[in-house]
LUMTIRO-721015 format. One record per residue: x, z, y of N, C-alpha, C in turn. Coordinates in steps of 0.05 Angstrom, whole numbers, plus 5000, padded with zeros to 4 digits. Layout:
<recs>
XZYXZYXZY...
</recs>
This chain:
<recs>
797720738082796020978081793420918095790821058080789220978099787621088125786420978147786821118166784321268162783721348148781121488147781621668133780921968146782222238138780422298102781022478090780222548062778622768071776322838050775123118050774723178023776123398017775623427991772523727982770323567976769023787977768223857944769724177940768224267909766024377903765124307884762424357865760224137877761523877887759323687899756623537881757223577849754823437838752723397843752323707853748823647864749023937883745523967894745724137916746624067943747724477954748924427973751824267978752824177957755524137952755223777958752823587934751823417947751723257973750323517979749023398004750823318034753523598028756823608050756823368041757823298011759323068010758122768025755522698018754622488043754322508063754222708079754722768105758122798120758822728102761722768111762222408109761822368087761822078086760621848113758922068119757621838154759721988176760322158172762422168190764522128183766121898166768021718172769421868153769322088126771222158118771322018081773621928079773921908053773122178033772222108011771422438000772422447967772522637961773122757937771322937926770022897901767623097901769223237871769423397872769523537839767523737830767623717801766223917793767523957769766624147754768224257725768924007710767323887702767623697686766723327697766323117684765522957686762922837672761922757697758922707686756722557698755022417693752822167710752722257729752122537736751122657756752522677772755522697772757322747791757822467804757922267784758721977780756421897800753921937800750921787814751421977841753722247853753722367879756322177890757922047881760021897885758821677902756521567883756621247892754721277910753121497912751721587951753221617966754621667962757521797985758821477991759521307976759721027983758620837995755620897995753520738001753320798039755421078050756321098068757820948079759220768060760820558075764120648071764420788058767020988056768120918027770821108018771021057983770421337976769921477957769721697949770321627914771121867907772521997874771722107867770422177835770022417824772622477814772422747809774723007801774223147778775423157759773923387742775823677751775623877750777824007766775924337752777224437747776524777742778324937764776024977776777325187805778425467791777625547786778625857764781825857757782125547746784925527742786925407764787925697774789125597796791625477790793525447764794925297765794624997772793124897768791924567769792324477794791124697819790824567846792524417856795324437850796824267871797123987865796424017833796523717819794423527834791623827834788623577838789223487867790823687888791023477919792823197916794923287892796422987893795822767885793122807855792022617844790422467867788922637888786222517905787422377920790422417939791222357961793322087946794122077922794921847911792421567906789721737894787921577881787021417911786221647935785021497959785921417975789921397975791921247981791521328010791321678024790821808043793022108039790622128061791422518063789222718067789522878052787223018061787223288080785723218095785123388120783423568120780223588102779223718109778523858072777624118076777524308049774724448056773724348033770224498035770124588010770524868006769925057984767825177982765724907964762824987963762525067930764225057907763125177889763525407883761325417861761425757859759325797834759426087831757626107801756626297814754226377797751826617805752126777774750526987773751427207751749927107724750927117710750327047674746927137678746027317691744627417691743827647709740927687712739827877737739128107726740128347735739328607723740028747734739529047725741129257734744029327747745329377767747129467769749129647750747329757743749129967722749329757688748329577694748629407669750929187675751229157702753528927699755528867678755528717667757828627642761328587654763128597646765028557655765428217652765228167632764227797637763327657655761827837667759927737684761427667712762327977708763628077738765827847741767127887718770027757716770827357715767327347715766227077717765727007757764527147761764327117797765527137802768327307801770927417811772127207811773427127788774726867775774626537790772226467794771026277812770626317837768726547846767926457873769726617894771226797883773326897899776526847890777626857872780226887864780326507863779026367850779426107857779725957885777425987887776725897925779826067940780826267932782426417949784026177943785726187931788626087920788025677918787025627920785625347934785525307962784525537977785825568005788225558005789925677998792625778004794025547985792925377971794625187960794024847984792324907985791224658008793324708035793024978048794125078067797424888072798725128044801225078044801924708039801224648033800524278030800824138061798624218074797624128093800624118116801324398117803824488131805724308117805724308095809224288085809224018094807023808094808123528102809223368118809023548137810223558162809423278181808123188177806222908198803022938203803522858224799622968233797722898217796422928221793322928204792022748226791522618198789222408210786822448218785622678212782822748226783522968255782522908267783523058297783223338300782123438277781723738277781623848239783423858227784523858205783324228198781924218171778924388175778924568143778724738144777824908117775124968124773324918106770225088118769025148085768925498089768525598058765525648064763425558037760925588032760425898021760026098030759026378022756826428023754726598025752726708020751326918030747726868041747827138057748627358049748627348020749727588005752127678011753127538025756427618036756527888054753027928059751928158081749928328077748728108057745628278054746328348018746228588018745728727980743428557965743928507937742528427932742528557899742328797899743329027867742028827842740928657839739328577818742628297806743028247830745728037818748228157834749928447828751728617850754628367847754928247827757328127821757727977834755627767839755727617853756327607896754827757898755827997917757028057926758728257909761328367914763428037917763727867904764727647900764627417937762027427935761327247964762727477987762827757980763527928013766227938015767927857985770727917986771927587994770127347992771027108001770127058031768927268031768127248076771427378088771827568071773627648082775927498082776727448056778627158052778826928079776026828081776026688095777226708123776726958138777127068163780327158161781027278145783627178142784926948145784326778134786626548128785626358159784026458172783426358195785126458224784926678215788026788236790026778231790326658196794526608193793226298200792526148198792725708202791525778230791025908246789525768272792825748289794525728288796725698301798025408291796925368264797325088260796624888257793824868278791724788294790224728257789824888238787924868226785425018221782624898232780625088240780525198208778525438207778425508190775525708189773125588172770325648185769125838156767525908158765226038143762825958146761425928126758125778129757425968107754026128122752826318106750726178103750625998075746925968068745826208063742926198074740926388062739826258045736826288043735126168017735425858028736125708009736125458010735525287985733725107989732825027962734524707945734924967918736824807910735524857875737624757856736824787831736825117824739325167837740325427834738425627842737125617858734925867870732125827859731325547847729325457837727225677823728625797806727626047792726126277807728026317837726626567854725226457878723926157866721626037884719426337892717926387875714926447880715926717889718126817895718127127892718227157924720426907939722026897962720026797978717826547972715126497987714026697995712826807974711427137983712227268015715327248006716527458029717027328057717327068063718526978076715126998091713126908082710426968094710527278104711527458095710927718108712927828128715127518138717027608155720327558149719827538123723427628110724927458124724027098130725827018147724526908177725226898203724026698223722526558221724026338211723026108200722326068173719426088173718326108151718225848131719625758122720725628094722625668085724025488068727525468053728225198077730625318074733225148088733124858069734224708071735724528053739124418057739124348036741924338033743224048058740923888062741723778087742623918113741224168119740924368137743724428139744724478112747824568112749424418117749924158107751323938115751823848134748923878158749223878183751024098198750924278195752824448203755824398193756524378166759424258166760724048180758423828182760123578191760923648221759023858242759023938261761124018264762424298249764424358250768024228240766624128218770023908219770223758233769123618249768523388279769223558300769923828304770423998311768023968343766724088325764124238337763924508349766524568346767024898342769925018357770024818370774224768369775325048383773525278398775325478401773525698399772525708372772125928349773625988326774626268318776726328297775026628288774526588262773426958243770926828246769626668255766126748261764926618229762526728224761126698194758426548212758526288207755926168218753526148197751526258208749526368192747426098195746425898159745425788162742525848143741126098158739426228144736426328158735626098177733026118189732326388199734026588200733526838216733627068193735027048171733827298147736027418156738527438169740027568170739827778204738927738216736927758235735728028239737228348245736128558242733028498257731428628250728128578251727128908255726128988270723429188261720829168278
</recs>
């Protein structure tokens, strides 16, 4: 077995998901990156993650389908001839589309739902029960769930509600499954990006500049997805070792009541 603990982080192709995965990689962890499918792009976030000095895997893996999960921990932990310790539930989908509230589609809804909460949930709780049932320590000294949510997990945002509603019901998730595993010394974290520049926000460049000049956040730019990574590796290195429920806000001050 090897002595170097696993991290399995989802939706790593690119982004914030990316960027965990090489930062986990300098901190000593073997990695697993998945995304829906297979592809250069996932394939060219793999062999950065190596160039760490570590082994890392692509996954093709559909989080939605929660039957799959128990298979994808046995494939990773066979393929990287380990165990995996640490669970970073960074993918997620945004809404088909921005509009009205009263227009939300059930597709739509039933699309965020599906992924960024009902997946991520039951991936917890399949990792969880895993982790327990094996009954031999974990090779990383602080054996770690840390779910990627959104300021939106707090702040309304009516123009995408699905999405929304989706990020506030996986905060809660999260804070849950943090007071059933903290007895079995498995931390269990929340990380709230705010605006952070990624492909995904690319679109609501010129709108969020504007605002961020008139205050919207502290610190007047975008985050980057390194910004976030730094904070994970912090906390699975256990940066955090006697905090349980807390939502660490990696959002330059937008969350930040102001008047």
């Amino acid at each position: 077995m090897s002595a170097r603990p696993i991290a399995l982080v989802t939706g790593s192709r690119r982004g914030i998901g990316r960027a965990i995965a090489i930062e986990l990689g300098r901190a000593g962890f073997d990695v697993a990156l998945t995304d829906m499918a297979a592809s250069d792009e996932l394939d060219h976030a793999v062999a950065e993650v190596e160039q760490t000095g570590v082994r890392a895997i692509a996954v093709a893996s559909d989080l939605a389908d929660i039957n799959t999960h128990q298979a994808t921990l046995i494939e990773i932990e066979e393929r990287l001839g380990g165990q995996i310790d640490c669970l970073v539930n960074n993918a997620g989908v945004s809404v088909m589309s921005r509009g009205d509230l009263l227009d939300v589609s059930p597709e739509s809804f039933d699309r965020c739902m599906g992924v960024n909460t009902r997946g991520t949930f039951f991936l917890t709780q399949t990792f969880a029960r895993h982790v327990i049932a094996r009954g031999r320590p974990s090779v990383a000294p602080h054996p770690s769930i840390v779910t990627i949510t959104s300021s939106n997990a707090v702040a309304a945002s009516p123009l995408r509600a699905e999405y929304c509603v989706s990020k506030a019901g996986l905060s809660m998730a999260s804070t849950l499954f943090s007071l059933r595993l903290a007895e079995h010394g498995i931390s269990v974290y929340e990380v709230q990006p705010g605006l952070i520049e990624t492909e995904m926000t690319a679109p609501s460049r010129a709108r969020y500049d504007a605002q961020m000049e008139q205050g919207l956040t502290a610190i007047k730019r975008w985050g980057t997805p390194q910004e976030v990574a730094t904070t994970v590796r912090t906390l699975v290195t256990g940066g955090l070792p006697y905090s349980v429920g807390q939502a660490i806000r990696v959002d330059g001050g937008l969350l930040v009541n102001k008047y």
